[in-house]
C-alpha positions in Angstrom: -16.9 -2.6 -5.0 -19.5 -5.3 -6.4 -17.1 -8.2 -7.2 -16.9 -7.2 -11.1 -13.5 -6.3 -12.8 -12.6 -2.4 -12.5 -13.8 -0.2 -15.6 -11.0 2.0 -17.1 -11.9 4.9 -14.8 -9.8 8.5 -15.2 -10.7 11.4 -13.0 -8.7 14.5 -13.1 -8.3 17.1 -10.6 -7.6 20.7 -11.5 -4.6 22.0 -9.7 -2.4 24.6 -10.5 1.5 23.7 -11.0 4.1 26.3 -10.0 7.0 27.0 -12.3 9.9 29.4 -11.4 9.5 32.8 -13.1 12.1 31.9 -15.9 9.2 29.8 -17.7 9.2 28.7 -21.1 6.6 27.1 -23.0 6.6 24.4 -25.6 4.3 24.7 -28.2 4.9 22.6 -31.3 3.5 19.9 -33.9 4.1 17.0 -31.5 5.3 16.5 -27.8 8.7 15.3 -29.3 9.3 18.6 -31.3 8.1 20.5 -28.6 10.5 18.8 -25.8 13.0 19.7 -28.4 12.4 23.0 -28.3 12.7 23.4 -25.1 15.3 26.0 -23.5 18.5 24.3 -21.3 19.0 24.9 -18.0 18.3 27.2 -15.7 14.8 27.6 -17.6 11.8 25.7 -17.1 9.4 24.3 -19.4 6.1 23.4 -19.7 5.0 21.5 -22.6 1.7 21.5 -22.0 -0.3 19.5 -25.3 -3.5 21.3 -24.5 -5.6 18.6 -23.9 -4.9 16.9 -27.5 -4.2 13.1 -28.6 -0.7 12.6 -29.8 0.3 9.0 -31.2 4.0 8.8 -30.5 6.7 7.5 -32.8 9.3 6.7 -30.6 10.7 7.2 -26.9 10.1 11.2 -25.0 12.2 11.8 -23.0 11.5 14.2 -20.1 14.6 15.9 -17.7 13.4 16.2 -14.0 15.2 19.7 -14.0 14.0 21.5 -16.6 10.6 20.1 -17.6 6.8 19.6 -17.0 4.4 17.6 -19.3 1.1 17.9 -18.9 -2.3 17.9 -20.3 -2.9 15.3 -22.7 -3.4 12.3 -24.4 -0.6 9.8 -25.3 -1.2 6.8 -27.5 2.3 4.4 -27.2 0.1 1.7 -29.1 2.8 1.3 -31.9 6.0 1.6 -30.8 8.4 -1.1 -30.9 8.7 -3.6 -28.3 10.7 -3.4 -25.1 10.5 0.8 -25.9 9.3 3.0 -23.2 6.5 5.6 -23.6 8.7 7.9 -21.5 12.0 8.1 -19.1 12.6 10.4 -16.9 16.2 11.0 -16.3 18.7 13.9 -16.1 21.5 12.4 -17.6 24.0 14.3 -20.3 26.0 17.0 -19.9 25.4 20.4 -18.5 23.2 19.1 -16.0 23.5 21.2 -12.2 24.5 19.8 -9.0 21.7 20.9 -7.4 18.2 19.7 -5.9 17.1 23.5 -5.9 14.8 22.6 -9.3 11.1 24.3 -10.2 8.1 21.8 -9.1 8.6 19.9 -12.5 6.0 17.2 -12.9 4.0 14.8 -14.9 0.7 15.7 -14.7 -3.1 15.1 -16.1 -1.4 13.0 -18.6 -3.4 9.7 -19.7 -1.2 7.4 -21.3 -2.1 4.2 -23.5 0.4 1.7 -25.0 1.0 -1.6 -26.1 1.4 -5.2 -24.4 5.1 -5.7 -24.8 6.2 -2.0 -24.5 6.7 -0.2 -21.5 5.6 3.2 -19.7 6.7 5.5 -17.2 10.6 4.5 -16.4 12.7 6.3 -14.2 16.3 5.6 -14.3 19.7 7.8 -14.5 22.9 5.9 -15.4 25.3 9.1 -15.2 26.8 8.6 -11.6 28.0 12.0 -11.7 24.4 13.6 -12.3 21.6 11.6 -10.2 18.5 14.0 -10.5 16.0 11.3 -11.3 13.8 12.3 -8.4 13.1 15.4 -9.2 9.9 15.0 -10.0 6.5 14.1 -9.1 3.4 12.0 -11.0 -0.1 13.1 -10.8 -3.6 12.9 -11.8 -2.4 10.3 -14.4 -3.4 7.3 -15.9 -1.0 4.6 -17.3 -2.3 1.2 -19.3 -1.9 -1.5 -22.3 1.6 -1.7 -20.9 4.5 -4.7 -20.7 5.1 -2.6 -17.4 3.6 0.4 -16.3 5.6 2.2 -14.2 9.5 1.5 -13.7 11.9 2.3 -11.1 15.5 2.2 -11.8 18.9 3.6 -10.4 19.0 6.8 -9.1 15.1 7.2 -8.4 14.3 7.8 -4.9 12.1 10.2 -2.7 9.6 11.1 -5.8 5.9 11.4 -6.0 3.2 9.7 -7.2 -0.5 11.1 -6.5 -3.8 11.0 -8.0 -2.9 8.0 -10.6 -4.2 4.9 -11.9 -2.6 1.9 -13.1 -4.3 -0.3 -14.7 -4.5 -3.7 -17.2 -1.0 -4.2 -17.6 1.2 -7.3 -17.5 2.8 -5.4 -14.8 1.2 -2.5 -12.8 4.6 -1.0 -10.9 7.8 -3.4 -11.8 11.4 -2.1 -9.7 14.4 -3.0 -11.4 16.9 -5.9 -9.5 19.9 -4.6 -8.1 19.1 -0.7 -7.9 22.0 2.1 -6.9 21.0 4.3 -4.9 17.3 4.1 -5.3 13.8 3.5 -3.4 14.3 5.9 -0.5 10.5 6.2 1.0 9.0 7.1 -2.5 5.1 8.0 -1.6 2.1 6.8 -3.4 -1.1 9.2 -2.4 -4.4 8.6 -4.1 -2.9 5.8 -6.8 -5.2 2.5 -8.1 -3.4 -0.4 -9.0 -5.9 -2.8 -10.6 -6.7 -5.1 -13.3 -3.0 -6.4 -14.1 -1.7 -9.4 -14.1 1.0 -8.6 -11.6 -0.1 -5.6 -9.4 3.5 -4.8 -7.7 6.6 -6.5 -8.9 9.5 -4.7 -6.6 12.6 -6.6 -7.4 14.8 -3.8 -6.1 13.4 -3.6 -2.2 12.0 -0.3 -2.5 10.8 1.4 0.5 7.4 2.1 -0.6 4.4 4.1 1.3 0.7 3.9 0.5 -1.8 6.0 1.5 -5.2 5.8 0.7 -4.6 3.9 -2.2 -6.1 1.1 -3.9 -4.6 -2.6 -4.8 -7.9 -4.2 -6.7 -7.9 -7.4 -8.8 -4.9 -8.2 -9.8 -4.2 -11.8 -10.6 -1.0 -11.2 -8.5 -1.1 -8.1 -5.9 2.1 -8.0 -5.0 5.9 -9.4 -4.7 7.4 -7.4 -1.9 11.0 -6.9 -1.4 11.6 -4.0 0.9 9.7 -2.4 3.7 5.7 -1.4 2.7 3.3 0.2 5.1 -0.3 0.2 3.2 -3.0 2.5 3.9 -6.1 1.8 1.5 -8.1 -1.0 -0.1 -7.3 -4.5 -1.3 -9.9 -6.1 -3.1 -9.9 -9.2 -5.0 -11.7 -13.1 -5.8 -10.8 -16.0 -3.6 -7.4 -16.4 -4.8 -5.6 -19.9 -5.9 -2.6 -19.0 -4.4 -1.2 -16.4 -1.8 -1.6 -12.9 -3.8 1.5 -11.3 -1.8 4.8 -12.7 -1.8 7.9 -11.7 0.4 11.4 -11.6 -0.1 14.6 -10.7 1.3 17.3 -9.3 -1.1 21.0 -9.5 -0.1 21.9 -6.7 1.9 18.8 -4.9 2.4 15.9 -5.0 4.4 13.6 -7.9 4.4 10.1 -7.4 3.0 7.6 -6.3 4.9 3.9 -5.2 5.2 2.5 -3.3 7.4 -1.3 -3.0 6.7 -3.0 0.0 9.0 -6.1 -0.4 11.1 -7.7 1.6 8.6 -7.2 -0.5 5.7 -9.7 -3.0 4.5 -9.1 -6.3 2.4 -12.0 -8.0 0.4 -12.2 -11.4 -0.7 -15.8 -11.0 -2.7 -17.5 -14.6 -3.5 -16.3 -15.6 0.2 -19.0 -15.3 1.9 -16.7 -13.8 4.7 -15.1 -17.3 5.2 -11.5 -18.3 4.4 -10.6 -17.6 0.9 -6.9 -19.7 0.9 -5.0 -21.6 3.3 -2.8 -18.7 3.6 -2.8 -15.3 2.4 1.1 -14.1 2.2 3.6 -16.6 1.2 7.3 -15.8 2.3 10.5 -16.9 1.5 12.5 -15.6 4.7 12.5 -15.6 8.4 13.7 -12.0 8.4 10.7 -11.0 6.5 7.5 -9.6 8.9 4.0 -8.9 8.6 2.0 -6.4 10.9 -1.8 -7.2 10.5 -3.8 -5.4 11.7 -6.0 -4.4 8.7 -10.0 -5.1 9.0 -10.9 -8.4 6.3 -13.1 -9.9 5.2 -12.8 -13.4 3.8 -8.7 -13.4 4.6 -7.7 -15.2 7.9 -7.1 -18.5 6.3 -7.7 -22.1 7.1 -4.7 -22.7 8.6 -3.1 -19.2 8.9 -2.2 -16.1 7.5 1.8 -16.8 6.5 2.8 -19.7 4.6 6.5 -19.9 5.6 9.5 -19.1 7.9 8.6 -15.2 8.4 6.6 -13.6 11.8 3.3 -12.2 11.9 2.8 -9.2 14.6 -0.6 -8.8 15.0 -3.2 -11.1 14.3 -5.7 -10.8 11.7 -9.0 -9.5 13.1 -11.9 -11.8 12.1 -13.8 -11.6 9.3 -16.0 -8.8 8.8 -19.5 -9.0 8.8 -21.5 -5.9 8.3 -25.2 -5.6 9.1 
């Protein structure tokens, strides 16, 4: 990194998605038409929009069970605020009890939208069907958006890989008060950059990053559950702490554990302290494991601002020849 802001930057991969042999697939006008085409349960469907730009009118909707969208260009820019792009959720009727689904996924997807309209949400409200998992994210890239990406009930031990979420209000927002929901969901591969809020996890999701990417957000993050962080955090001398921890009623505190691996850049520091402190928390049963290389993050007077531990100092600044 040079200091700049991130350029929109999309890179797919080329992988090859597995479908059980019942296949079916879409192929229509427009990705709503072609959803709606799509067979019930037990087939599988690919609606796959063959690399094409669709504008879309109102809200898809994509079932974990039964469907895979991939291969295109969405533009949310006009619909109607406080609309999603997309939810993913099995609810309705004639829905299985069963996690034995095809590898159904989002995939190569770049999606655009508007400031007060949101993206990717996740979220079943049937308690008797709660399939909202079943699914994985990849080689996408979500912007324009009042929130990116949302986590809501029922959502737990999904995917997202290969994605970049960028310049919106916020980048990943979790819903307060969740049921049964942010069970170790993994984030492989995924940029988080340019938005105003990076992470806003209201819900105390259990969230694992790995080799990921948390650049230039006003705000990186508000953390409410346990994070371990793999990657690259990168950013200008901030005004106030960029990560915030919380404790939620009857979950675990917030946490970050930030690997030896991981690197943190405070550019236009020169390598000295950026802030007085660089993670402000709000509880003494929130932690912070350190342990990441830095450079311009120690702190003049240290690297938590209130009643929660650090394990681990920061290492000093680092100073490459």
């Amino acid at each position: 990194m040079t200091g700049h802001l991130l350029k929109i930057l999309v890179v797919f991969g080329i992988m090859t998605t597995g479908v059980s042999t019942c296949l079916a697939t879409a192929h229509s006008v427009d990705p709503a038409t072609m959803i709606a085409a799509c067979p019930t349960w037990p087939s599988h469907c690919r609606i796959d929009l063959k690399g094409q730009v669709y504008k879309l009118q109102d809200t898809l909707r994509i079932n974990p069970l039964t469907m895979t969208l991939t291969n295109g260009v969405l533009d949310a820019s006009g619909l109607s605020d406080g609309k999603p792009a997309i939810i993913i959720s099995s609810d309705g009727k004639g829905q299985p009890e069963s996690y034995d689904t095809a590898a159904n996924s989002i995939d190569h997807l770049v999606l655009a939208g508007q400031p007060k309209a949101d993206g990717i949400v996740f979220d079943n409200e049937d308690e008797d069907n709660i399939r909202a998992a079943a699914i994985t994210l990849k080689n996408i890239s979500i912007s324009n958006f009042r929130r990116g990406l949302t986590v809501g009930n029922h959502a737990y031990g999904f995917g997202l890989a290969h994605a970049q979420i960028h310049n919106n209000a916020t980048g990943i927002y979790t819903i307060p008060n969740p049921v049964d929901a942010g069970e170790r969901i993994a984030l492989v591969d995924v940029g988080v950059f340019n938005n105003t809020l990076g992470v806003d996890d209201e819900g105390g999701m259990e969230l694992d990053w790995l080799a990921s990417r948390l650049d230039y957000n006003a705000t990186t993050a508000f953390i409410s559950g346990p994070w371990t962080f793999d990657g690259h955090i990168e950013l200008a001398p901030p005004q106030t702490p960029p990560i915030r921890l919380h404790a939620l009623v009857g979950k675990p505190a917030g946490s970050l554990y930030m690997t030896t691996g991981s690197i943190i850049l405070v550019n236009q520091s020169g390598g000295k302290a950026s802030s007085d402190y660089w993670v402000q928390s709000d509880s003494p049963y929130s932690s912070i494991q350190f342990p990441a290389q830095t450079y311009g993050v120690r702190g003049k007077i240290g690297i938590m601002n209130g009643p929660a531990a650090v394990y681990g100092p920061a290492l000093p600044a680092f100073n490459p020849h």
